[in-house]
Each structure stands twice: as structure tokens, then as C-alpha cells.
C-alpha positions as CSV (number, residue, x, y, z in Angstrom):
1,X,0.0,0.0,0.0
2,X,1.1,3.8,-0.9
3,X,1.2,6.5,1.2
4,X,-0.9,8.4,-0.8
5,X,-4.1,5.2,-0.7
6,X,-3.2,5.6,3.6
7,X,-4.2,9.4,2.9
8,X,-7.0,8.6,1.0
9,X,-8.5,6.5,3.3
10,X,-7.9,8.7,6.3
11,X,-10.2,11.3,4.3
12,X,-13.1,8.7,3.5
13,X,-13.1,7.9,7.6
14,X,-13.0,11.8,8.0
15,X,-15.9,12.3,5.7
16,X,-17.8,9.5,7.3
17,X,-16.8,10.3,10.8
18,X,-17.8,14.0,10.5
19,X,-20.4,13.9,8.2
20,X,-22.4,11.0,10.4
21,X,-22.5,13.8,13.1
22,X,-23.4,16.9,10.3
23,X,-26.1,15.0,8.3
24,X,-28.7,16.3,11.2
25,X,-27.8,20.0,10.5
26,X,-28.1,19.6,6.7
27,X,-31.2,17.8,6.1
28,X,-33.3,19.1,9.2
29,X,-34.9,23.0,8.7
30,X,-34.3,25.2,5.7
31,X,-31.6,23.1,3.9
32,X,-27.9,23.1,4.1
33,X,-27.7,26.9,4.6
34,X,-29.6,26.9,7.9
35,X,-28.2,24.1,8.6
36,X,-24.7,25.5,8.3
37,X,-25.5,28.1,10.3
38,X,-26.9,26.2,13.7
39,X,-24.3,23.8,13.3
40,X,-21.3,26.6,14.0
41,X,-24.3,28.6,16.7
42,X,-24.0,25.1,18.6
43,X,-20.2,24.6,18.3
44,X,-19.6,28.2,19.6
45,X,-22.0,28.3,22.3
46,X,-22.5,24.6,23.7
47,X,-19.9,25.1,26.3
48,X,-16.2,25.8,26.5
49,X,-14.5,22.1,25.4
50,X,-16.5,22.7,22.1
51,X,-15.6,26.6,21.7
52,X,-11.5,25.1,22.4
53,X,-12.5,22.9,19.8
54,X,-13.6,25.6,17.3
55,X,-10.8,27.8,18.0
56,X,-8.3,24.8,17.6
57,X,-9.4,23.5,14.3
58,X,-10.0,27.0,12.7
59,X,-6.7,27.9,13.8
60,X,-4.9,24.8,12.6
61,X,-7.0,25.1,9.5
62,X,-6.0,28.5,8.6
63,X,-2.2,27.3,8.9
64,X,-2.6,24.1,7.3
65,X,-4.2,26.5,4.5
66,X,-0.7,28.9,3.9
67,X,1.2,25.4,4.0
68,X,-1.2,23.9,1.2
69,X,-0.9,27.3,-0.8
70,X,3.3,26.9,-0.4
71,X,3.2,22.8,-1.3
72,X,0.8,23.8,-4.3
73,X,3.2,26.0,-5.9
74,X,6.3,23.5,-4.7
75,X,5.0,20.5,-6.4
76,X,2.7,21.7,-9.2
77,X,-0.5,21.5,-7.7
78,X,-3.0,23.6,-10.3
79,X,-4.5,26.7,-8.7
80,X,-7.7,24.8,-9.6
81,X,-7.5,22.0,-7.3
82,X,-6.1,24.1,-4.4
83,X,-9.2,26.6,-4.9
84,X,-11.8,23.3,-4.3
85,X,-9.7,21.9,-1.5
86,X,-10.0,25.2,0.5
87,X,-13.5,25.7,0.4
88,X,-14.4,21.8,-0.1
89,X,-12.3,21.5,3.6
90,X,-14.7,24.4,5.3
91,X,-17.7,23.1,3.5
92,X,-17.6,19.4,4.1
93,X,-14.6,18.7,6.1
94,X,-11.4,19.5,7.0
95,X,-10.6,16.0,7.9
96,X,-11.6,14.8,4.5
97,X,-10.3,17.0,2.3
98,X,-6.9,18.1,3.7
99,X,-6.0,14.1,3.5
100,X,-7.1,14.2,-0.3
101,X,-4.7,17.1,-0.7
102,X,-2.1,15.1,0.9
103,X,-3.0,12.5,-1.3
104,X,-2.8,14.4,-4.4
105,X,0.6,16.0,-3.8
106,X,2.0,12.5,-2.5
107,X,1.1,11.2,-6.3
108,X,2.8,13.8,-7.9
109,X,6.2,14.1,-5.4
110,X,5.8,9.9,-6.4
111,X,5.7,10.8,-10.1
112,X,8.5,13.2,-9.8
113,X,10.6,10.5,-8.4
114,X,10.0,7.8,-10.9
115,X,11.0,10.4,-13.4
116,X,13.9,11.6,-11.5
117,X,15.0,7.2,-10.9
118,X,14.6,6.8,-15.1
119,X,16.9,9.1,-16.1
């Protein structure tokens, strides 16, 4: 097994994992919009482990963001693929879609390498 398939299964057990805890939010009320918006009013105001929680994850996010912006550019990443993991990894999951991005540049620093051992 690859590095990159360990990635990519770490981001399907994120998607599962967070999304089996999300899937209330989306389908009960207005739609996905409303949705959105209780499930953050809950996470800031339930009580102060789940506010450290916020604040942790938005944080780490926002640095895991600049260091995903750096690799892109470092290993040819298209802009296109880093603009839809961004918003993909607030939308649906930071734990999903930060592992696909792993996954993707792993493929390509693999690629590189094969090249790199041919010549």
C-alpha cells in the first residue's frame, strides 16, 4: 500500500466520521444553509471544550491553509485543485479534504521521483 491510498482512506473515515455527526444539520430546517448556520451557533455556544474545539481546528486550518498554498506551488498543484480543497475543507470537512490534498501531492512528489530514478 502507498502513502498516498493511507491518505485517502484517512479522508473517506474523516468524511464518514464528521459527516455521520453533520447529516442532522443539513437535512433538518431550511436546507444546508440553515443548517450551516446552527451547526457553528451550537459549536460556539454549547460550552467551552467545544468553543476550544472551534478555536483549535480554525486555527490549525488557517495554517494548514498557507502550508497547502506553499506545497501547491512547490510541487505543481493547479490553482484549480487548491481553490476546491479550501472551500471543499470548510464546506464538508477539514478532515476529508486536507488528507485528499495530501494524497494528491503525494502522487505527484511519487511521479516526480519515478522520473527523477529513469533518467
Amino acid at each position: 500500500m502507498k502513502l498516498w491510498h493511507v491518505y485517502v482512506l484517512i479522508g473517506i473515515a474523516g468524511f464518514f466520521a464528521t459527516g455521520s455527526q453533520a447529516l442532522e444539520y443539513f437535512t433538518s430546517g431550511d436546507g444546508p444553509i440553515d443548517g450551516t448556520e446552527q451547526f457553528w451557533r451550537d459549536a460556539i455556544t454549547a460550552n467551552n471544550a467545544s468553543l476550544f474545539l472551534v478555536f483549535d481546528v480554525v486555527i490549525l486550518g488557517l495554517a494548514l491553509f498557507v502550508w497547502m498554498s506553499v506545497e501547491s506551488r512547490k510541487v505543481d498543484i493547479g490553482a484549480g485543485f487548491f481553490v476546491g480543497y479550501v472551500p471543499l475543507s470548510i464546506l464538508v470537512g477539514i478532515s476529508t479534504f486536507v488528507p485528499f490534498f495530501l494524497a494528491h501531492r503525494q502522487r505527484l512528489l511519487d511521479a516526480q521521483k519515478a522520473v527523477t530514478a529513469s533518467q
